[in-house]
N, C-alpha and C positions, 0 to 999 in steps of 0.2 A: 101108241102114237109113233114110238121108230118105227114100226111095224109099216107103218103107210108112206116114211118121210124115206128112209134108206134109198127105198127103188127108187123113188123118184129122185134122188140125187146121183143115183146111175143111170138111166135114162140119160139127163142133163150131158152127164159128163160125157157119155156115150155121141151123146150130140156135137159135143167138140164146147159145148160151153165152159167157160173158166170159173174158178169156184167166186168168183167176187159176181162172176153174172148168175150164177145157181142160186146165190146168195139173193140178188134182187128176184129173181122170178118168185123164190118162195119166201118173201119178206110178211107176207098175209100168215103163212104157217108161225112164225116169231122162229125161225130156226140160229144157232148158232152157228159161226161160222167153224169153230171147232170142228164140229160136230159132221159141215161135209168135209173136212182134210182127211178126219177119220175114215171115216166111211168110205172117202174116194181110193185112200191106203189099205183099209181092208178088201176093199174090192178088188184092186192091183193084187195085191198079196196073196189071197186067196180063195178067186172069182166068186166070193159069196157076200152079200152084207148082212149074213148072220152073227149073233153073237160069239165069241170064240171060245174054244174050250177054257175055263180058269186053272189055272197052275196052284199048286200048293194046296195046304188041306185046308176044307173047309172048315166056317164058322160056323161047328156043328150047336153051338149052349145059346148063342143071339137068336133065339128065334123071336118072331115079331109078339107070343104070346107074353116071353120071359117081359122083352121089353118094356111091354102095356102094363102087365102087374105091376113091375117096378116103378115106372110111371103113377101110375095112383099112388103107389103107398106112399110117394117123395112126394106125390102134391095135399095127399092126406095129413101128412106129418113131415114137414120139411126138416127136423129135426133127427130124421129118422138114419141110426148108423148100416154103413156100408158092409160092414164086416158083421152085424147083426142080419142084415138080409140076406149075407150071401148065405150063412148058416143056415136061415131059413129056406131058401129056393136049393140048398144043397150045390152049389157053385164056388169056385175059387174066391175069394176076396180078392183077386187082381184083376181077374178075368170079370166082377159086378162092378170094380172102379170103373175100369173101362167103356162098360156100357153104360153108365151114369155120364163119365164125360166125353167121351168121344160119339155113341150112338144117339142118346138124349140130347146131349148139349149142354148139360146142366154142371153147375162148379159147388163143387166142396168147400166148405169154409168151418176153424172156430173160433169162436169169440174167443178173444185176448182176455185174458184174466188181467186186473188192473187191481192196484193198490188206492185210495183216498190219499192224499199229499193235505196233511195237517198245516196253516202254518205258524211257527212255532210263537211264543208270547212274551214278545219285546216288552220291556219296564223300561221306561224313560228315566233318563238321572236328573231330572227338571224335579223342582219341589214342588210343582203343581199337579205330581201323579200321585202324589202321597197324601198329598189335602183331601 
């Protein structure tokens, strides 16, 4: 879908249109307006609206399969420990937190262990608890 909407937002700007007027022409596309500053910045920058090279190393263990398995087993078993799967896919336990809550979306929780509150057994000094 950038595939088709980029050029066309150089084009535009090439036309001398302003991003608020690129913005109405392609309102039928749903485009963000974000999306042509960027675009118009990378264009200027580095006359391409290709994607840019990424910096830093990649996110070599998120692959989209890890993600899926992981996914089932937490909807199989929402009970299911973090650090028990990571053993099993062979993965860091920091690096399976992460893709639980940041890639899925999904929150960790335990239940609070809770005590019974007795309460305790008042004797009246009245002679009518004694009768």
């Amino acid at each position: 879908m950038l595939e088709e909407i980029r050029p066309k937002i150089v084009t535009f700007h090439e036309s001398g249109f302003s991003n608020s007027e690129i913005l109405k022409r392609l309102k039928n596309d749903k485009v963000n307006p974000m999306l042509i500053y960027r675009t118009i910045k990378r264009y200027i920058e580095t006359g391409s609206v290709s994607d840019r090279k990424r910096v830093g190393r990649p996110r070599s263990a998120h692959t989209p399969a890890l993600k899926n398995s992981v996914r089932c087993r937490i909807l199989r078993n929402p009970w299911r420990s973090m650090r028990k799967m990571s053993r099993e896919f062979c993965v860091n336990h920091k690096m399976m937190r992460k893709l639980v809550v940041e890639d899925l979306g999904m929150k960790s929780y335990k239940r609070k262990t809770y005590t019974i509150l007795t309460t305790p057994y008042v004797v009246s000094d009245s002679k009518d608890a004694y009768n």
